[in-house]
C-alpha positions in Angstrom: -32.7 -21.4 46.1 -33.2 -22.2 50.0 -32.5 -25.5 50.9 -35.6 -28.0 51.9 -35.4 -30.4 54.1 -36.8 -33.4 52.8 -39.5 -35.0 55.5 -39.7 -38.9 55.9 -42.2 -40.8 54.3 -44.7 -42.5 56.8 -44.8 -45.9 57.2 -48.1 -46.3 54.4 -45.7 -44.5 52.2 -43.4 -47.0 52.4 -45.8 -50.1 52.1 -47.4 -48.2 48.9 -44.2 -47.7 47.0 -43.8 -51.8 47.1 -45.7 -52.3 44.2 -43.5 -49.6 41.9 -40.5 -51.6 42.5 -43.1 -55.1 41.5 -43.8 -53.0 38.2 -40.3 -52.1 37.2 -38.6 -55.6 37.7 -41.6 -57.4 36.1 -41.6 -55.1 33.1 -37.9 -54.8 32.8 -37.4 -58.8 33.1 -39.9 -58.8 30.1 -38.4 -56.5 27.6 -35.1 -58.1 28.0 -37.2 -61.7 27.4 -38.7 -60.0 24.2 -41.6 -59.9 25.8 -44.7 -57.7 25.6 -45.4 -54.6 27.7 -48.7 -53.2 27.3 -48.2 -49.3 28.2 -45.3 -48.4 30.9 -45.3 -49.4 34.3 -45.6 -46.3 36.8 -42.1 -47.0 38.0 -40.8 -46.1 34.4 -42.7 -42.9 34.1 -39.4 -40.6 34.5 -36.1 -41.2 33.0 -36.9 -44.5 31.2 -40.4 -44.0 29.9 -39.4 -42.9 26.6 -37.5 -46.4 26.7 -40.3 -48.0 27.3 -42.8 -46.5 25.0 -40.8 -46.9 22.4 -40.1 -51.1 23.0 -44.0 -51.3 24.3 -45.4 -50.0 20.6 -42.8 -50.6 17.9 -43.3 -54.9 17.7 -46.8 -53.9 16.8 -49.0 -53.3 14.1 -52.4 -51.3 14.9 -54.5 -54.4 13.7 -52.1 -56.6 15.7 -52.8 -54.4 18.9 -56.7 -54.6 17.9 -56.7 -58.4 17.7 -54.6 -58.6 21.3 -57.0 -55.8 23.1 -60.3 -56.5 25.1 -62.2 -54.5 27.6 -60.3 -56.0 30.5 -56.7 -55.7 29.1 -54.6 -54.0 31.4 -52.7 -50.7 30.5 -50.3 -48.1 32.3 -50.5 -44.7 31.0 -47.4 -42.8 30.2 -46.1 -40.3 27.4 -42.7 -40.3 26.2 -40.8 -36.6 27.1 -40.6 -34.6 24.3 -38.2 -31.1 23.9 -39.1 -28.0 22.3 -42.1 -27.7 22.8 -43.1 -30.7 20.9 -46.4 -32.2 21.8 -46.3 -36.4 23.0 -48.0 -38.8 20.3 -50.6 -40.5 21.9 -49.9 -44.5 21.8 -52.4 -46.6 19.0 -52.9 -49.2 22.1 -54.3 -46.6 24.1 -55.9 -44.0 21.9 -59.9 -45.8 23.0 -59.9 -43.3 25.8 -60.9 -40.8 23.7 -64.0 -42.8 23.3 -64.8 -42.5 26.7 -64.2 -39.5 27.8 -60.5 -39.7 28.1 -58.1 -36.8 28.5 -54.4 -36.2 28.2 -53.6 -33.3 26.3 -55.6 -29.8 25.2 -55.5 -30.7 21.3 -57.1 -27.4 20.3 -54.9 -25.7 22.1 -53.6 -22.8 19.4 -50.1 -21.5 19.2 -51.7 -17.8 19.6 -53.1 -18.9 23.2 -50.6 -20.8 24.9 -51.9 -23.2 28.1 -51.3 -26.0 30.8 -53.4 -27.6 33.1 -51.7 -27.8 36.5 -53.3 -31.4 38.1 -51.7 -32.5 41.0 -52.5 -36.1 43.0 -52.6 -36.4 46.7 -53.2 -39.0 49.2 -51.7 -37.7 51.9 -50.1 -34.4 53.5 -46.3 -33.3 54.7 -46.4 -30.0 54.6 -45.8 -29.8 51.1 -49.4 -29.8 49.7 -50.3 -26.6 51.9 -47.2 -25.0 50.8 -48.6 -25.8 46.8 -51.6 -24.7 47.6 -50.6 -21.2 48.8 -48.2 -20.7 46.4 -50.8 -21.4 43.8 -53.4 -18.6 45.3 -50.7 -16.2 46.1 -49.5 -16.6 41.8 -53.6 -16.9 41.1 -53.6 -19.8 39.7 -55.9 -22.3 40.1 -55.0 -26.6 39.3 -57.1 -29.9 39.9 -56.1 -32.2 43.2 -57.1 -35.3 42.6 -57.3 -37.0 46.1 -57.8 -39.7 48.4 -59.9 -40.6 51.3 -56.6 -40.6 53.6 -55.8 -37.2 52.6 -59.7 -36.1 53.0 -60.4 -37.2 56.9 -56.5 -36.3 58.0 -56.7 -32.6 56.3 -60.0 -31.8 56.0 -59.3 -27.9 56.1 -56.7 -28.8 53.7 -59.4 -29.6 51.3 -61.8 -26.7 52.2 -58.6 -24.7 51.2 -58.1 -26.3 48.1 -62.2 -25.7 47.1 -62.5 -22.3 48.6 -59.0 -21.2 46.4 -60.7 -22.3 43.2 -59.0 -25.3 42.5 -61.0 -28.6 41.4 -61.2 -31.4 44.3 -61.1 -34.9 42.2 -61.2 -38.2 42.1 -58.4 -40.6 42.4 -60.6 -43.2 44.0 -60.8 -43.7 48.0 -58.2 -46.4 48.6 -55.7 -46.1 46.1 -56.2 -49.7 44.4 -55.3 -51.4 41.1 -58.5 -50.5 39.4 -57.8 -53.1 36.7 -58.1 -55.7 39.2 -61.6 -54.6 40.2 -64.1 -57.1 38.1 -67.2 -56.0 39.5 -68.5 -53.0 38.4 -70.7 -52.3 41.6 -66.9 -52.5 43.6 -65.5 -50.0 40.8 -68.2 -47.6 41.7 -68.4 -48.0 45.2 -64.6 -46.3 45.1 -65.3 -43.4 43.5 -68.1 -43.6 45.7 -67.3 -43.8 48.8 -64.4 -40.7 47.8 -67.4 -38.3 46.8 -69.1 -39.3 49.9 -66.5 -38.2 52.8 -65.0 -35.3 51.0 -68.9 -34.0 50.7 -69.3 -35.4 54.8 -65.9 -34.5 56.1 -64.7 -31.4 54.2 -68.3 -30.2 52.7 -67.0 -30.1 49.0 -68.4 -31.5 45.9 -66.0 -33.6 44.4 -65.7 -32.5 40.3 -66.5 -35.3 38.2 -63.1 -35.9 37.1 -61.4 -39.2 37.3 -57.9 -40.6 37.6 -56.8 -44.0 38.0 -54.2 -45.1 41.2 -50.6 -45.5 39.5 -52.4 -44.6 35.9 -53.1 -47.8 35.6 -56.5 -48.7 33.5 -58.7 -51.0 31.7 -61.2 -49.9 28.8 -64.0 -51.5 30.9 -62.8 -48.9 33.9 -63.3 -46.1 31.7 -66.3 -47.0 30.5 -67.8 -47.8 33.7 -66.3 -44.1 35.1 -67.9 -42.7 32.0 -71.7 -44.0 33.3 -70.7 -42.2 36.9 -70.6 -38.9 34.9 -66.9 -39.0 34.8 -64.2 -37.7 32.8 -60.6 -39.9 32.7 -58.1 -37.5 32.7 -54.6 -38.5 32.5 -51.4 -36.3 31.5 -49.1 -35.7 29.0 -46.1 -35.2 31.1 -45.0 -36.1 34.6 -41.8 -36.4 36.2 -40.0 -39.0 39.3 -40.6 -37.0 42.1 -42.8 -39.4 44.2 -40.4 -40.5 46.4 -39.7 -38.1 49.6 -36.6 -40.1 50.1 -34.8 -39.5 46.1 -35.8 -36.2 45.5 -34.1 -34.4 42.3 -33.0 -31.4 43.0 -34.6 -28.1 42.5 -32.3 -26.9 39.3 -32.7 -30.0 37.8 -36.4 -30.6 38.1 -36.8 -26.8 36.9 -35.2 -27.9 33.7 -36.3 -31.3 33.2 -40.3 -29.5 33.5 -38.9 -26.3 31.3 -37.9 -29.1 28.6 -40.8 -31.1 28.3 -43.6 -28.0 28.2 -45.5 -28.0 25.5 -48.9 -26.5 24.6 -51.8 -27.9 25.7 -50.1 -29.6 28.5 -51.7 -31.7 31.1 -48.9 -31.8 34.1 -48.9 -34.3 36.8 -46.8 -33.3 39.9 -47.2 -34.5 43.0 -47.8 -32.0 45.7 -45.9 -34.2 48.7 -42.6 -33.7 46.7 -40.5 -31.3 48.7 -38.8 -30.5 45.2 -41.9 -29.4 43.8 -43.2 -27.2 46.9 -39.7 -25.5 46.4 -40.1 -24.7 42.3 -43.9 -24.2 41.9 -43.5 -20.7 42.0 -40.8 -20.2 40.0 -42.0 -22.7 37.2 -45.2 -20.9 37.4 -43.3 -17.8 36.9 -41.5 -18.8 33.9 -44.0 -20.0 32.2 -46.0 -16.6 32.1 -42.7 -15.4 30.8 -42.8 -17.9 28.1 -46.9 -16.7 27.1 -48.5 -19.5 28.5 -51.8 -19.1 30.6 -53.2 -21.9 33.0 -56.3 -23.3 32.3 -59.0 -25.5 34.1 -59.9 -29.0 33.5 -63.7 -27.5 33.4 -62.6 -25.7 29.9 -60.6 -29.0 29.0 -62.7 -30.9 28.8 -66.5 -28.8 28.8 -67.8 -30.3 32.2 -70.4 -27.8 31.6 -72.4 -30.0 28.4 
């Protein structure tokens, strides 16, 4: 494979990485106190999420988790890597999204129709996110970008792209802020608002009515109040550390670290500024047709349509 240059993060880059590094010392100070963890911080989501999963569950019984949840409980989604093809368990604290309109996985995907959902989140362009977005119309496939407002009035055409290519244009609020935090619902819905509004002013698009919290990060009062927007929460059942521009795993080892995980009915997160990622695309596209798998829509997912 060529090698990519790996382009600098901007100086927002920077200042929104802080609170990853927040996450991972808090949480990891905690476990080694014995202390609880509800869900995995966003910093753990690669190597040490299976780690984490395992110590944030295990000290719990189900009527234990019941007794410590409420609607404004904070929770960070992850799923634990699996291998050979074996699909992720969905963790007891956080199985109420399913009341809600909450997706992470295709569960009635069948072993004689093999699929993933390619989702991708973006808040900002480097080069990268066109160079996804080509490959992916070039390879005719189609994925779901959940975006910001940054990336909407910087790359407008960007976004035409996206929508004129087939892919969905989401919702991963306008500003990128711990949702949980957000108390009043009338501030909840003026982010997913105010995201709608300048990708319909800016880039002319209808934004899809699917959701996705900043840094996976959630509350069941979120969901519910996305679910009375029209909204579907869709999260993912595997993802990978390739956020960082600056510590970027290579191109062999990312192929095989996504190879290993796949599993039917997979919801993937990448993220389309990864230089890594604009590199493999097509290749992990390719191998997965060899492997029988097709690529799927979050419109079938999850039946926008009723």
């Amino acid at each position: 494979m060529k090698k990519y240059k790996t382009l600098k993060k901007s100086e927002k880059s920077k200042r929104t990485l802080k609170p990853f590094a927040f996450f991972f010392a808090a949480s990891t100070l905690l476990l080694s106190l014995g202390g609880r963890v509800v869900g995995a911080p966003y910093a753990l989501r690669g190597e040490n999420q299976g780690f984490a999963a395992e110590r944030a569950a295990a000290p719990f019984e189900d009527s234990e988790l019941a007794a410590a949840h409420s609607e404004t409980t904070p929770y960070n989604w992850y799923c634990k890597h699996m291998k050979n093809g074996a699909v992720p368990p969905l963790d007891p604290q956080m199985k109420f999204i399913e009341n809600y309109g909450g997706y992470y996985l295709d569960k009635n995907a069948s072993d004689d129709k093999k699929v993933i959902y390619l989702t991708f989140d973006a808040g900002y362009e480097n080069g990268n996110v066109k160079t996804i977005v080509d490959v992916l119309k070039e390879k005719n496939v189609t994925g779901a970008f959940f975006v910001l407002e940054n990336l909407v009035k910087t790359s407008p055409e960007l976004i035409k792209e996206m929508a004129a290519n087939g892919n969905l244009v989401c919702n991963h609020t306008a500003s990128h802020k711990d949702m949980t935090k957000v108390k009043d619902e009338s501030e909840f819905v003026s982010e997913l608002k105010k995201l709608e509004t300048v990708l319909k002013d800016t880039a002319g698009v209808e934004c899809a009515p699917y959701y996705r919290p900043p840094e996976g990060r959630f509350n069941e009062q979120n969901l519910k109040w996305a679910s009375s927007l029209g909204y579907k929460t869709v999260m993912w059942s595997f993802a990978y550390v390739d956020w960082d521009n600056n510590n970027q795993m290579s191109p062999e080892s990312a192929i095989k670290k996504v190879l290993d995980g796949t599993h039917n009915g997979e919801v993937i997160l990448l993220h389309p500024t990864s230089s890594t990622n604009a590199e493999i695309i097509g290749a992990l596209i390719d191998e997965w047709r060899k492997a029988g798998y097709s690529f799927g829509t979050l419109d079938e997912l999850c039946g926008a349509a009723g």
